[in-house]
Structure formats: C-alpha cells, structure tokens
C-alpha positions as CSV (number, residue, x, y, z in Angstrom):
1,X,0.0,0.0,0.0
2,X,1.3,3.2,-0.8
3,X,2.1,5.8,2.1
4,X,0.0,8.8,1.0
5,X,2.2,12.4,1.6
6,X,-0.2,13.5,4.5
7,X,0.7,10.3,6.6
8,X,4.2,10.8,6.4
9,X,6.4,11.4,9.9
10,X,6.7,15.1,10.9
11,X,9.6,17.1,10.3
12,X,10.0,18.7,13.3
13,X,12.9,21.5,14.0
14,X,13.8,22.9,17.4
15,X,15.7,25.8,18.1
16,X,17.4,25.0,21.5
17,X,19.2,22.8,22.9
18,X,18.2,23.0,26.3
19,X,16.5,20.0,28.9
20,X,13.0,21.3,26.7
21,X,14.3,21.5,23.5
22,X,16.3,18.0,24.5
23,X,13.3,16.4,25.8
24,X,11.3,17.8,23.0
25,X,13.5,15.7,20.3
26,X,13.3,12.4,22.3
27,X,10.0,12.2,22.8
28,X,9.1,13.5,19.1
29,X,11.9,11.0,17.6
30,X,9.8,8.4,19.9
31,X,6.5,9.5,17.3
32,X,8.7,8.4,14.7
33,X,9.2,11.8,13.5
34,X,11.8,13.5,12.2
35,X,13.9,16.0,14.1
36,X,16.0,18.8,13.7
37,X,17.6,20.9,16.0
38,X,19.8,24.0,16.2
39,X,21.3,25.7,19.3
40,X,23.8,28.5,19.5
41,X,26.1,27.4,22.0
42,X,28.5,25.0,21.3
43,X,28.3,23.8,25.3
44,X,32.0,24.5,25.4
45,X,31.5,25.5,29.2
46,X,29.2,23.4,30.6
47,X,29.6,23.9,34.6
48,X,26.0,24.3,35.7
49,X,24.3,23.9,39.0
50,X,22.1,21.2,39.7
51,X,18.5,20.5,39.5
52,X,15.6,19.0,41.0
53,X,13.6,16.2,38.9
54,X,10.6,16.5,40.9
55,X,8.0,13.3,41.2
56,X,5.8,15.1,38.2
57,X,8.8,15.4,36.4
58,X,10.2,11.5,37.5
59,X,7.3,10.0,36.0
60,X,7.3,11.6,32.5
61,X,11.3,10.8,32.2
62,X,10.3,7.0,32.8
63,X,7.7,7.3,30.5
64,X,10.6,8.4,28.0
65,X,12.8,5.0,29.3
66,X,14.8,8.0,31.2
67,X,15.9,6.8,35.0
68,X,17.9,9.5,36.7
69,X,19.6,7.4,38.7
70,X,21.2,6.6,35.3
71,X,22.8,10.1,35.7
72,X,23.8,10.1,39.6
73,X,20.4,11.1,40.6
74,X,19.9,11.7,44.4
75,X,16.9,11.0,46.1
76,X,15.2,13.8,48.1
77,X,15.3,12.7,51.9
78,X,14.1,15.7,53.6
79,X,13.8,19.7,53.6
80,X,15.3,21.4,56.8
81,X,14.7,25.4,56.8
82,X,17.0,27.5,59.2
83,X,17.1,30.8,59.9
84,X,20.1,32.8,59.0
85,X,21.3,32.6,62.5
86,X,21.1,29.0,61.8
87,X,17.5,27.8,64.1
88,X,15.9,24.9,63.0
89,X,12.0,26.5,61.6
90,X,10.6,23.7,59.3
91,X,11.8,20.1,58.9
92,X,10.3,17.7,56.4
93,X,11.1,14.2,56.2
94,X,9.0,12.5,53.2
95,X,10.2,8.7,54.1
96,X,6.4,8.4,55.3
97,X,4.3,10.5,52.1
98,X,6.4,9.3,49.6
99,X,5.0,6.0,48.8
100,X,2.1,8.9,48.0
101,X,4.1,10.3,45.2
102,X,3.7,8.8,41.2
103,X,7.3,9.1,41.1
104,X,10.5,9.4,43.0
105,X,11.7,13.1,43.3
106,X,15.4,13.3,42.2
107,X,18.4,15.9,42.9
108,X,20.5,15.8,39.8
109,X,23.7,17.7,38.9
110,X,22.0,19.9,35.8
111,X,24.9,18.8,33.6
112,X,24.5,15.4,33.6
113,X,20.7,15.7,33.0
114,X,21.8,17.5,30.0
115,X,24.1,15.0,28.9
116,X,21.9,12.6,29.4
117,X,19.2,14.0,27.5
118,X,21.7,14.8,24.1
119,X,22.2,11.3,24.1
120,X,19.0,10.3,24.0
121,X,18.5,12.9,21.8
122,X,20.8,11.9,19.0
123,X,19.7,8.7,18.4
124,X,17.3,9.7,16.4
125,X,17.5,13.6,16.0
126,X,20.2,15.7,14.2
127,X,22.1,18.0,16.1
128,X,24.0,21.6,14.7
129,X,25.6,23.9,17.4
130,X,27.1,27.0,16.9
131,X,23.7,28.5,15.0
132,X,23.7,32.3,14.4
133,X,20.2,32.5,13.7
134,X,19.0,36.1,11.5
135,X,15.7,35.2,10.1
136,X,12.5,33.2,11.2
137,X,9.3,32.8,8.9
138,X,6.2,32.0,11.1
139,X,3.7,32.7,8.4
140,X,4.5,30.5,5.4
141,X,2.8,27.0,5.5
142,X,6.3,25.5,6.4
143,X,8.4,27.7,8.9
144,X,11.9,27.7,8.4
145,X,14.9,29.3,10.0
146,X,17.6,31.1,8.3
147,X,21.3,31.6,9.5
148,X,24.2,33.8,9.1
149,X,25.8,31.5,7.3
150,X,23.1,31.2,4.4
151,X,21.6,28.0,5.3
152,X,18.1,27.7,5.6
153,X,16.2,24.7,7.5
154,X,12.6,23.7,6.9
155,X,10.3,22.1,8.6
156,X,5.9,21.1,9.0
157,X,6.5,22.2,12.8
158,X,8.3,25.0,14.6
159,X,9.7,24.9,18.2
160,X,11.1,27.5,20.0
161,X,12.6,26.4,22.9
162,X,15.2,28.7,23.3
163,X,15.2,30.1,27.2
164,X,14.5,33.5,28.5
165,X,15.6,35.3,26.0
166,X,13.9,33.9,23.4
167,X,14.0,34.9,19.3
168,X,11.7,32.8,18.4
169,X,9.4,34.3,21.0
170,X,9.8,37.5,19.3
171,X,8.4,36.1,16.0
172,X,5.3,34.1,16.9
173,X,4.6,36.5,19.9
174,X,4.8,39.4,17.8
175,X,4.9,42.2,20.4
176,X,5.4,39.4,23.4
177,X,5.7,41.4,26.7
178,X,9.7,41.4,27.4
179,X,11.2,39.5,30.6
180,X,12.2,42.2,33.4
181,X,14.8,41.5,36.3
182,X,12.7,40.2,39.6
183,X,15.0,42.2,41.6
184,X,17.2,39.3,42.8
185,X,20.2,37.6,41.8
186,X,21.6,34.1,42.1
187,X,25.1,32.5,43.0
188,X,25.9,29.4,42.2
189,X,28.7,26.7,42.9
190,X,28.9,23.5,44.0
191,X,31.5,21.9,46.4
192,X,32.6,18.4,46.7
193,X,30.6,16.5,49.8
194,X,34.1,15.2,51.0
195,X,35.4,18.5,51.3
196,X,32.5,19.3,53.9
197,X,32.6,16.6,55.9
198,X,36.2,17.7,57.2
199,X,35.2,21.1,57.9
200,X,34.4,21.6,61.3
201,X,31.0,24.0,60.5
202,X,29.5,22.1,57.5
203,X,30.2,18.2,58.7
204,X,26.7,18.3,60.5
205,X,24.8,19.5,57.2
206,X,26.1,16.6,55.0
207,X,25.8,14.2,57.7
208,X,22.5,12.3,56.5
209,X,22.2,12.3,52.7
210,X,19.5,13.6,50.5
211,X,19.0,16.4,52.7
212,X,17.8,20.0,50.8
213,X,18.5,23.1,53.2
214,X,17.7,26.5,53.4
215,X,18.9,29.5,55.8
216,X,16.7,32.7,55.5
217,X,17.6,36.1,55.9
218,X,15.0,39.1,55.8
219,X,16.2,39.6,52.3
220,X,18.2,37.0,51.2
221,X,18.7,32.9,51.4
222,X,21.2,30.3,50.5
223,X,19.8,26.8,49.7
224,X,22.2,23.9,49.5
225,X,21.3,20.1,48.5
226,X,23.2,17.1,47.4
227,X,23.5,15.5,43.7
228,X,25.9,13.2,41.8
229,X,24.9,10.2,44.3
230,X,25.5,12.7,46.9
231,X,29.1,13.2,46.2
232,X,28.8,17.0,45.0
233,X,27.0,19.5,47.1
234,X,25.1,22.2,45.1
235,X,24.9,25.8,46.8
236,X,22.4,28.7,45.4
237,X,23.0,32.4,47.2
238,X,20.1,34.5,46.7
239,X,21.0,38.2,47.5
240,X,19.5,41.5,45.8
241,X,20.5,42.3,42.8
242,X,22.3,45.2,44.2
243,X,24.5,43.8,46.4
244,X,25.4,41.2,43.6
245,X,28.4,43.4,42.2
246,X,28.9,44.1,38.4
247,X,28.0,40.8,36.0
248,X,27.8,40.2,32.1
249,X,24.2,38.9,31.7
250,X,23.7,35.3,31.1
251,X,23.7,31.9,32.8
252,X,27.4,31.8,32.7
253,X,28.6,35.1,34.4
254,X,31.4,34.9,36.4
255,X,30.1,35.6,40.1
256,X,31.9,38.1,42.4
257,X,32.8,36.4,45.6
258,X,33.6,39.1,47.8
259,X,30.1,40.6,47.3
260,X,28.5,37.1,48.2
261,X,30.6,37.1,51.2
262,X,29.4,40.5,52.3
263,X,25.8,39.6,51.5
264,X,25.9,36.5,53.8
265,X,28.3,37.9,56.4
266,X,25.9,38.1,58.9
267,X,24.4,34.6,58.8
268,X,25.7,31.1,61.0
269,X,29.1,29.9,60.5
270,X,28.4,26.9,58.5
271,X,26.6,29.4,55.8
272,X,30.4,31.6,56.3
273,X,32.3,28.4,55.9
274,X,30.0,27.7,52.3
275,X,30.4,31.0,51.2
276,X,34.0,31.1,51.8
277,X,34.9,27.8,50.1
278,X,33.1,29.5,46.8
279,X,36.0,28.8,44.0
280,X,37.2,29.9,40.7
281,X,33.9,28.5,38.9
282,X,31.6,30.3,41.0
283,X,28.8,31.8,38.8
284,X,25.8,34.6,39.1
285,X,22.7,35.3,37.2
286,X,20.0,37.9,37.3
287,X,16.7,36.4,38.0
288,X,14.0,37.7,35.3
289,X,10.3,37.3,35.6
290,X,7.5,37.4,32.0
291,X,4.0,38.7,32.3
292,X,1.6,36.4,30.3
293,X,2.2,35.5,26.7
294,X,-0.6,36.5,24.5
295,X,-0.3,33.1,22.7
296,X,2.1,30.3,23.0
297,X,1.5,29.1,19.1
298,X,1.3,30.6,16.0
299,X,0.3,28.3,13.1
300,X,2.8,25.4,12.7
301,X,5.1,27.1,15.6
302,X,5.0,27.0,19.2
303,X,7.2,27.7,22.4
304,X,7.6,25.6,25.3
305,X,9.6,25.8,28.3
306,X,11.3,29.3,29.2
307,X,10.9,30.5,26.1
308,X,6.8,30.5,27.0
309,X,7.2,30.9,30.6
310,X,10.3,31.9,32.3
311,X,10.3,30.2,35.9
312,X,12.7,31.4,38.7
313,X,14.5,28.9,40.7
314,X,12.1,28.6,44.2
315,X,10.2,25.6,43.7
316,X,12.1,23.3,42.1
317,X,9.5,23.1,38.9
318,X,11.4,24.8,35.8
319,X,12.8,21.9,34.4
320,X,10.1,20.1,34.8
321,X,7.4,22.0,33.5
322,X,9.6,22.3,30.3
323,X,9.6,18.5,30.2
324,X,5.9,18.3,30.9
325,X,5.5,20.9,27.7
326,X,7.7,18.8,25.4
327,X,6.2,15.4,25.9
328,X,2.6,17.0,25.9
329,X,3.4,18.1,22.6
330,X,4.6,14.6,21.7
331,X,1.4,12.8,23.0
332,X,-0.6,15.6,20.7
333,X,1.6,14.7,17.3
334,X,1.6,11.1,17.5
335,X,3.0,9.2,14.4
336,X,-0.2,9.6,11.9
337,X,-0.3,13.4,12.4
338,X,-1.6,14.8,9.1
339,X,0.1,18.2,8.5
340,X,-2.9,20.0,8.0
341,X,-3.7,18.9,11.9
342,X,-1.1,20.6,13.0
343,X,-2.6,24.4,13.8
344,X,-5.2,22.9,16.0
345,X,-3.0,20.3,18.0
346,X,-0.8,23.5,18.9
347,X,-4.1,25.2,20.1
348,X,-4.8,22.2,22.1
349,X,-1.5,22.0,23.8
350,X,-1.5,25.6,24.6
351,X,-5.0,25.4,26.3
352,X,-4.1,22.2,27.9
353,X,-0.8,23.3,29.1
354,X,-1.7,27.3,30.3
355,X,-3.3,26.9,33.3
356,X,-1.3,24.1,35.1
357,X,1.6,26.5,33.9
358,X,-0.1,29.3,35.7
359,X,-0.9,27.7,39.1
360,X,2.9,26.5,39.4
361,X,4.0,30.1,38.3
362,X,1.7,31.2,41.0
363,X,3.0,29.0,43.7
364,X,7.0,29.6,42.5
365,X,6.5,33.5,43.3
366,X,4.9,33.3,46.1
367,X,7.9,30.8,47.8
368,X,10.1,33.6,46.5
369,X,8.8,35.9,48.9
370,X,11.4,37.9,51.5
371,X,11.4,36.4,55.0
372,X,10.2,39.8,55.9
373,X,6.9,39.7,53.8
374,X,3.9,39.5,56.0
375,X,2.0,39.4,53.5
376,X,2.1,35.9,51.6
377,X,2.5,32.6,53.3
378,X,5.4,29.8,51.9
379,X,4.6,26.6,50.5
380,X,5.6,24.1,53.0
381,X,6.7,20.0,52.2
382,X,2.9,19.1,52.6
383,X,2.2,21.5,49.7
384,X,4.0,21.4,46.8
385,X,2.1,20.4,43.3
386,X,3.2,16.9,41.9
C-alpha cells in the first residue's frame, strides 16, 4: 500500500538545545518523527548547578525510558529550613508521604541531566551547534529558519525552545511582553561533599544524605542540596541584585565572591564556611520574571519551556514544566499526524498546558517571597504540586 504524503512522519525543527528542546526531540523522535535541532552554543563550558527532577517530572522521564539514577540522581530525603542565625523553623522528612508520590523526586547535577538528554537525543534527531540565527518565517505553510551562514532549515513544525531570552518568541509573539529583572540575583557553585565533611561548620549539614537546606535572611537565602549520588553539594546564594556586584548577563557570568561574602556575612558559621569555600567557577545570574504570553503558538510554531514561561528557581518546577510541555506536545503529534492537523494540536497543547503553567508560576512566586513579607505565606513539604 502506498504511504500517501499526508501520513508521512513530521519534520520537526527545534531551536534550542536546552532540557526542553532535549526532551522535546526524544520524545518527538519516539513518534517516529523527524527531528532537527539547532542551538547556539557549542556547550564548550558546561559547569551548571544542579536540579531537581521533581516526582511530576520522574514520572514523564520514565515514560521516555529516562531513569535519573542513570545520571547520579539523588533522592530527596528531607527539607530542613533554618534561619540565617542557623534555628531549625521547618523540617520535612518525606520517608512516610512518599509511597504517595507517582514518582520518586530526584536531585540531579544539571549537567549530567543535560548530557543525558543529548544522548538520547541523538539517536534519532540531528544536532547543529554553533547557529547564528537572523531570520525566522512564522507565516509560510512551512516555517523555516535562516542563519548567518546562508543555510536555511525547513520544517511542517516549529519549536522555539530557546530560554528567557527567546528569538523565536519575538516572532510568533509578535509584540510578546519582554522579561524584566525580579529584583534578585543568584550565585551558584557547587562543592565536593568530601570536602565538607572535614570542615568543622559544615560536617553536621552533609551528615544524612539527601538532605535540601535552606537558611533565610530578611532579604536574602542560601539553599544547598546534594547531587551526583550525593558526592557534590550544590549551593544557590540568593541576594538583591544590588548587592550582587557588576556581571555580564547570562547563565554563565562569572560571580563576584567578595560581594556574596558581604551579602551573607551576617548569617551562621556553617553558611560563612560555604560561602568562603566558593571557588574559581563560582557563577551569578540575574533572576527575570515574564507577564503572560498572548499566545504560546502561531500556526505550525509554538514555544515551550522558558521560552513561554520563564520560571525562577524557588520551587524546584522549571525543568520540569519544560519536560511536561515537550512530551505533551509529543502525545498531541503522535506518528499519523496529518500536517494540515497541526494548527489545532498547537491550540490544544497551549489550552491544555496554560493553566497548570499558571498555578505553578503562582506557587513559585509566592515561595520567593522575603522572609520579611507578611504578606504571603510559603509553601511548606505538605504543599508542593506533583
């Protein structure tokens, strides 16, 4: 019987190489479609931070034949929450609820997530790095993205899963509004558990494994947790962007560590002792926050992950909601897809996808609030979406 041109697998091209354009790919190549994708980077510097892969999250990666603990994932144990003189205010210990969960909830060095996912990825999607991209066409019946270079990629679907900072946003948002700082930055490093369990001030912290703490200033946190099998200890410093000292924008930046000593110089010892052993790979970004997109699609093109819906780091849900867009988009362009179909899958992903996106925006916001806001309550262990 001959395959009629409508029944065809997709050709599907990505722009971004991140965990949602990774994820994307996979679970797309899984459709039996076809897959390009093109990122700019040429992940030349991959240091990172890690990441939490979240029970929501678990359960869509298995669905994919992904296991983190393929990738040293760590399992979350329990939540303590200090105060920045270094009293115990909230402890959590999920060894009784988490039977509860549809998935295990995973700490994973964001690296090795990455990694893990380009593997995947390549089995059955083409990869091109280094992409200078300088035109995008939306409108015609098949988008296509030009680059410096001259070449010119086709494709039936469009995905722009390109971060924050997003060009593809620009095009099928058309005036989308533009991301503006949130008025915090973030440190990063991570530090080798060995290391702390010699220091005097930080061998109580990495006693029991699994373990995700938080000390809390008026203003300000640091949040540590484990990943790599617990071997590497993953450090966040949240201080306003102020105090944060001069950066280059981007994920990257090279972090000044004598401002995030003076920004946590007030707080216990152990935090001291973890500010102090910061190194030479010690990073900073500038956390951004995205009214409402207009419209996530545009004909045969559609965002997902940052690029829709910029999260900021306080629940843990980022990655994961950029996972849950990609393999909703997968499950809504199963092999058989007719290209005509197209427009009104994208619709239905969009309206399927917006207001769980919302709720978990909601809920990330309001655990970013200052110690010293009275006026909104944090989510606690008991209450975090799954």
């Amino acid at each position: 019987m001959t395959i009629s041109q409508e029944s065809r697998p997709l050709q599907v091209l990505i722009v971004g190489a991140g965990i949602a354009g990774l994820t994307a790919a996979i679970a797309l190549g899984q459709q039996g479609h076809q897959v390009v994708i093109i990122e700019k980077s040429r992940f030349a510097r991959e240091t990172g931070a890690a990441i939490h892969v979240p029970p929501n999250c678990t359960a869509l990666l298995n669905w994919l034949c992904i296991n983190p603990k393929d990738f040293g994932g760590t399992l979350l144990e329990q939540i303590h929450r200090y105060d920045q003189f270094g009293n115990l205010k909230y402890l959590k210990d999920f060894s009784e609820i988490r039977q509860k969960w549809q998935a295990e909830w995973y700490l994973v060095h964001r690296v090795d997530l990455h990694n893990y996912l380009k593997q995947c990825a390549i089995r059955t999607a083409t990869l091109h790095m280094g992409c200078k991209i300088v035109n995008i066409d939306a409108d015609s019946p098949r988008p296509s993205v030009t680059l410096n270079n001259g070449e010119r990629y086709e494709a039936d679907l469009l995905l722009g899963a390109d971060g924050l900072h997003s060009v593809v946003r620009e095009v099928i948002g058309q005036t989308p509004p533009p991301p503006f700082p949130a008025g915090k930055s973030c440190f990063r490093w991570i530090l080798p558990t060995e290391k702390l369990r010699h220091l005097p001030a930080t061998q109580e912290i990495v006693r029991d494994p699994g373990v995700f703490i938080e000390w809390a200033g008026d203003d300000r946190r640091l949040v540590a947790y484990p990943c790599s099998d617990n071997t590497m200890f993953n450090l966040c410093g949240f201080l306003p962007t102020a105090e944060a000292g001069d950066a280059a924008e981007g994920w990257q930046a090279v972090g000044n560590k004598n401002a995030l000593i003076a920004g946590f110089s007030e707080f216990s010892s152990e935090v001291r002792e973890l500010v102090h052993a910061a190194d030479e790979n010690l990073k900073v970004w500038e956390l951004y926050d995205m009214k409402s997109l207009p419209s996530w699609v545009r004909g045969c093109s559609a965002l997902l992950g940052d690029a829709a819906h910029p999260f900021q780091p306080y629940m843990g849900q980022g990655g994961a909601m950029a996972i849950e867009d990609a393999v909703s988009l997968a499950v809504l362009l199963p092999a058989g897809t007719q290209v005509h179909e197209i427009p009104a899958r994208l619709a239905l992903y969009e309206k399927a996808r917006r207001s769980r996106v919302d709720l978990v925006l909601e809920y990330t916001r309001i655990n970013g609030v200052d110690e010293n806001d009275t006026t909104v309550r944090r989510i606690t262990g008991e209450f975090i979406p799954m």
